[in-house]
C-alpha positions as CSV (number, residue, x, y, z in Angstrom):
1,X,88.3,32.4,58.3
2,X,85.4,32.6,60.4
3,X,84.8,35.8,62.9
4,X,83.3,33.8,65.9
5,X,83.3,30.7,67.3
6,X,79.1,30.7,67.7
7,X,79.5,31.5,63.7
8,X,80.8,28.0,63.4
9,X,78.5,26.2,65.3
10,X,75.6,27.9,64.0
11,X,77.2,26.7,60.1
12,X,77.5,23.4,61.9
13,X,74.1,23.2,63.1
14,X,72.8,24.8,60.2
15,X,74.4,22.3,57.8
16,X,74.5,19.2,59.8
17,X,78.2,19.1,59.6
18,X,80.6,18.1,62.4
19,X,82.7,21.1,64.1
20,X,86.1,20.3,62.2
21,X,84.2,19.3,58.5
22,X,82.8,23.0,58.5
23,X,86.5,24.4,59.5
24,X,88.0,22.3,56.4
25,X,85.8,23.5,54.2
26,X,86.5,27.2,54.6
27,X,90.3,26.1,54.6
28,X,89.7,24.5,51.0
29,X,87.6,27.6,49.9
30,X,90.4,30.1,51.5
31,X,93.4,28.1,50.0
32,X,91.7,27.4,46.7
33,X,92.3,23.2,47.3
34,X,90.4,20.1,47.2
35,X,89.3,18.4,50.4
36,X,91.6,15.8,49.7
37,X,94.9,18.1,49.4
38,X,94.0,19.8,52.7
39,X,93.2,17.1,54.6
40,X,96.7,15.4,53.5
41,X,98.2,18.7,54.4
42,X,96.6,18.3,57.4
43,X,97.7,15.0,58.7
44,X,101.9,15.8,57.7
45,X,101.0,18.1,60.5
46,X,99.8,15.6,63.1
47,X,102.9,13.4,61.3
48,X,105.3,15.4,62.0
49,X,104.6,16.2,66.2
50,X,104.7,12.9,66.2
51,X,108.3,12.1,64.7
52,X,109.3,15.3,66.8
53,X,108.0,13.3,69.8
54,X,109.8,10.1,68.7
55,X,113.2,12.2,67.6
56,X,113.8,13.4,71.3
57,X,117.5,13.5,72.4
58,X,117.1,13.3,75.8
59,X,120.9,14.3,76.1
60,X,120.6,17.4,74.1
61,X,121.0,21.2,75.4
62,X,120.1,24.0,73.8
63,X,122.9,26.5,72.7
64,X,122.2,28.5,76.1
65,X,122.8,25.6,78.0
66,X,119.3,26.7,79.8
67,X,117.1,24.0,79.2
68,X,117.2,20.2,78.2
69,X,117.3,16.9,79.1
70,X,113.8,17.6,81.5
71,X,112.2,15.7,79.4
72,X,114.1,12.5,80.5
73,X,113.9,13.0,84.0
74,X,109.8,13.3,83.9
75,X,110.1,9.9,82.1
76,X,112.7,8.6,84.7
77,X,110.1,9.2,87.7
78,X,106.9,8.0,85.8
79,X,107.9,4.9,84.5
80,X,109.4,4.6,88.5
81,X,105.9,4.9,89.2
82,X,106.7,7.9,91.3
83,X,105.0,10.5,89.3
84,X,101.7,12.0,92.0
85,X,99.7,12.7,89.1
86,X,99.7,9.3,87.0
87,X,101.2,7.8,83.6
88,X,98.9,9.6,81.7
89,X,99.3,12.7,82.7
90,X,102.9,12.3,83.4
91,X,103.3,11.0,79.7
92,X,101.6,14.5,78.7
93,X,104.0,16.0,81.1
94,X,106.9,14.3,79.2
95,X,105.6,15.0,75.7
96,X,105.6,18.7,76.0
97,X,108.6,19.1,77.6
98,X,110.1,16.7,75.4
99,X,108.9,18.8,72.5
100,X,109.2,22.2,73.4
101,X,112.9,21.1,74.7
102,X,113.3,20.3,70.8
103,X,112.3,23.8,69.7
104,X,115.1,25.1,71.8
105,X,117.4,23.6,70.5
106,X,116.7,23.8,66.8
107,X,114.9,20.9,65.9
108,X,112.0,20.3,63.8
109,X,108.4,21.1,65.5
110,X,105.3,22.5,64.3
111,X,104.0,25.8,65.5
112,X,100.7,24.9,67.3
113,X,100.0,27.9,67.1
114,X,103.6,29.3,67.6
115,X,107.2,28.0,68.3
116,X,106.9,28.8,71.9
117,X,103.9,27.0,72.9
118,X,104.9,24.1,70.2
119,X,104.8,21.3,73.3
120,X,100.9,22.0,74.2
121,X,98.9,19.6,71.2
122,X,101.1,17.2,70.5
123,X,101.9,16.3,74.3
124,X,98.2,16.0,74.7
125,X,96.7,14.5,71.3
126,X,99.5,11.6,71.1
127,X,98.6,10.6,74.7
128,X,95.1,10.3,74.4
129,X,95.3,8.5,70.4
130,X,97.1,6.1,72.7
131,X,94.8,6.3,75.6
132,X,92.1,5.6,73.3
133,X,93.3,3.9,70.7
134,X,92.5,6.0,68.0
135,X,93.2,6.2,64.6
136,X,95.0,8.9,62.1
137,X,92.0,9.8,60.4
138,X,90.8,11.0,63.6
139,X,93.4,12.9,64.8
140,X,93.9,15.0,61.6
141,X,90.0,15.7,62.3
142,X,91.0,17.0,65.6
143,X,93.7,18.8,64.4
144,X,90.9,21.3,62.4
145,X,88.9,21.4,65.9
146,X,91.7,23.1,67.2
147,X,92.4,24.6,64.2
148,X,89.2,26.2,63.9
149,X,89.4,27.5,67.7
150,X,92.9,29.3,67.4
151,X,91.5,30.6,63.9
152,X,88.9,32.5,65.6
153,X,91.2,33.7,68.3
154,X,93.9,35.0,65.8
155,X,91.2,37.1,64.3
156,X,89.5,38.3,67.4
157,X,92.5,38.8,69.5
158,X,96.0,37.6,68.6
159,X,98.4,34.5,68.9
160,X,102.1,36.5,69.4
161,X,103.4,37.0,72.8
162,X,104.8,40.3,71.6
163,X,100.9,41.6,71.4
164,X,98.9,39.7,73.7
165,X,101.6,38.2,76.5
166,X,102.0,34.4,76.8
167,X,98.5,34.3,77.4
168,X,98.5,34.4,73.4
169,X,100.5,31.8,72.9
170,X,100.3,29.2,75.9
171,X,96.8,30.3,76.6
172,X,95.3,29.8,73.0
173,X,97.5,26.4,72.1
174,X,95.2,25.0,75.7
175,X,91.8,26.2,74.4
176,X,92.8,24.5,71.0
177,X,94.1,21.8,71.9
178,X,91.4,21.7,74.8
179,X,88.6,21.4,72.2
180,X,90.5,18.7,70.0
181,X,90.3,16.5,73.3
182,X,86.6,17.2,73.7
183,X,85.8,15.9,69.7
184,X,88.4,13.1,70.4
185,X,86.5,12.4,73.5
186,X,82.8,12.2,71.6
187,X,81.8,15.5,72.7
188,X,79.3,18.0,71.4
189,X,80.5,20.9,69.0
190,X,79.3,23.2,71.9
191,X,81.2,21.5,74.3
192,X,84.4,21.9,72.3
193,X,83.9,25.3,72.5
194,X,83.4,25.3,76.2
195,X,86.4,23.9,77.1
196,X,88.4,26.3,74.7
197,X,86.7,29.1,76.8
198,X,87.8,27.4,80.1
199,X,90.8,26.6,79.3
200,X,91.7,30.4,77.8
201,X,90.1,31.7,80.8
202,X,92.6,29.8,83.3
203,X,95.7,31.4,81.6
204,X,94.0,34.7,81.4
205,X,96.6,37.7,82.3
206,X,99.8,35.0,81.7
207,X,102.8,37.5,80.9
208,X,105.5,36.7,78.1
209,X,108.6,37.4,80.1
210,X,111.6,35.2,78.4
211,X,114.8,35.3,80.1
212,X,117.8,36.9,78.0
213,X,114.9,37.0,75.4
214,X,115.2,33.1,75.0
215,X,112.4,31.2,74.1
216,X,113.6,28.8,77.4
217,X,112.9,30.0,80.6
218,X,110.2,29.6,81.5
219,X,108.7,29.2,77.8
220,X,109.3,25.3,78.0
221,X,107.9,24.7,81.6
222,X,104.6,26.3,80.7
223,X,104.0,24.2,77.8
224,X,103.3,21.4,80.3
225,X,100.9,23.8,82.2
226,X,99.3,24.8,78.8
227,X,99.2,21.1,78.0
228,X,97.7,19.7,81.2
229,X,94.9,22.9,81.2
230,X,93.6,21.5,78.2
231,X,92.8,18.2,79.7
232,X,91.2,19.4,82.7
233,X,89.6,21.6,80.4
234,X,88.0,19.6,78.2
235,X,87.1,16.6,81.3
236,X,85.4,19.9,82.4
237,X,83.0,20.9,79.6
238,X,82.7,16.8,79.1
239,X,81.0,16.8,82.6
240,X,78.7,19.5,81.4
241,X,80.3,22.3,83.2
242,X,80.1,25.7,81.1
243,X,81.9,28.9,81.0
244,X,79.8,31.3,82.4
245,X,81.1,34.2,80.0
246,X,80.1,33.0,76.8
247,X,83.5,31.5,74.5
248,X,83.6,34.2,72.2
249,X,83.7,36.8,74.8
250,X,86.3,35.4,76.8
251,X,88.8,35.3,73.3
252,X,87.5,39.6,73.5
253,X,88.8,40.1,77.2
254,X,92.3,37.8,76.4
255,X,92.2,40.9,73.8
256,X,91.6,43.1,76.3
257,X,93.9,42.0,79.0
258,X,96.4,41.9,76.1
259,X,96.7,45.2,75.1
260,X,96.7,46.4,78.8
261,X,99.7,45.0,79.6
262,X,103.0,47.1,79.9
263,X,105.2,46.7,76.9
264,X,107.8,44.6,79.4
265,X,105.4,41.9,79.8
266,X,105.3,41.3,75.9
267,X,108.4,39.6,74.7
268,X,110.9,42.3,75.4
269,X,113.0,40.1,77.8
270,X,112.3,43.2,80.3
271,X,109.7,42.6,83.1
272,X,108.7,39.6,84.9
273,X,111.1,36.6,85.5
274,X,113.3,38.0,82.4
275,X,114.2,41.4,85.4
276,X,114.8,39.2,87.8
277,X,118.0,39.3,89.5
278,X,118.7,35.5,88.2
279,X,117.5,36.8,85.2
280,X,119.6,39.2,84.6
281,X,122.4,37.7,85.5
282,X,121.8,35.3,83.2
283,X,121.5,37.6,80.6
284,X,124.8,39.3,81.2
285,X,126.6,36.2,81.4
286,X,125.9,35.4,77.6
287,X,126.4,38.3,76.5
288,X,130.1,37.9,77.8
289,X,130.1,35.0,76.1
């Protein structure tokens, strides 16, 4: 696994490479496995958000009865033509409530990079395949851009919202998914690393706070925010707009900002919206029930 994110665009550069070929390899040499088995791997991935995606029950609840069916209504409204922000980003909109709604209620999702923050990529990276009209091949491809990014960040800061806040979870599936967009897009390997860095620094400080300890409230909400980040993100870096703390430096302060949050901020289900009086009253009524 590589240390930096300038490590793997000076390999790329170095070599000649693209971003995501250099990022395979290192998978093949960690995992011991051909090129051909990880790249297989690779695309069951991008497979399987999308059969989550296509699997959506929008009737279903989770167990808590706290979230579900969202999912639906966003569709409802865009395909009304009501939605202020368009069909495309209302589809993303859709797609990652749609899938983090699944997680909830126990069905089958891909960690991208965690549970929690499941709806981010595959909201994102089916909507633009469709918007345009790309093939697998390319997808898996983008799917070891944004591997490669949320590599660096699990080693230089963390992806758990028990260490780092949401800001690990949300934050890091946005910059990786962020980056994917920009290779999808025909962008530079610089410029996928630009938009990872732009879109980490706009859920910088982002506290995991679940109510009654649920990975619900607000969990599947800010998947669409992390989903819709990316995008912005990525147009961003695409326009030639870069982040004026260097990529790998913004991963450090995320770090930073992590470890300097109070413990009740970090998945204990006891600061933030989890202490609110709502909260908390929601918390007390399961555990009567």
């Amino acid at each position: 696994m590589y240390g930096s994110l300038e490590e793997i665009l000076a390999v790329s550069k170095q070599s000649g490479l693209p971003f995501w070929k250099v990022v395979q390899l290192e998978d093949c040499r960690e995992e011991d496995i051909t090129e051909e088995t990880s790249f297989e791997k690779m695309r069951e991935m991008y497979r399987a958000m999308r059969d989550t995606d296509q699997a959506y029950d929008p009737a279903l609840q989770s167990a808590s009865g706290l979230v579900g069916t969202d999912g639906a209504k966003v569709r409802e409204r865009r395909l009304a033509g009501k939605l202020l922000s368009g069909d495309l980003m209302g589809l993303v909109m859709e797609r990652a409530l749609r899938t983090a709604e699944s997680n909830a209620c126990m069905k089958r999702i891909v960690a991208a990079p965690t549970a929690g923050s499941c709806g981010v990529m595959p909201a994102v990276l089916l909507t633009i395949q469709e918007h345009l009209q790309l093939g697998e091949e390319r997808m898996t491809e983008a799917l070891y851009t944004a591997a490669g990014i949320g590599g660096v960040i699990a080693l230089r800061a963390s992806l758990s919202g028990a260490e780092g806040g949401c800001q690990a979870e949300i934050g890091s599936a946005s910059a990786m998914t962020a980056g994917a967009v920009v290779y999808l897009s025909g962008g530079s390997a610089s410029q996928m690393t630009q938009a990872a860095a732009l879109a980490l620094k706009g859920l910088l400080g982002l506290a995991c706070d679940p109510v009654a300890g649920l990975v619900e409230v607000p969990c599947v909400k800010r998947n669409v925010i992390g989903a819709v980040n990316a995008i912005t993100s990525a147009d961003m870096a695409l326009a030639g707009i870069r982040s004026r703390i260097p990529p790998d430096q913004v991963i450090d302060a995320m770090k930073s900002i992590g470890h300097a949050m109070s413990p009740e901020l970090r998945e204990t289900g006891k600061g933030g919206l989890a202490a609110t009086p709502e909260g908390t009253a929601i918390l007390n009524r399961m555990k009567r029930h």
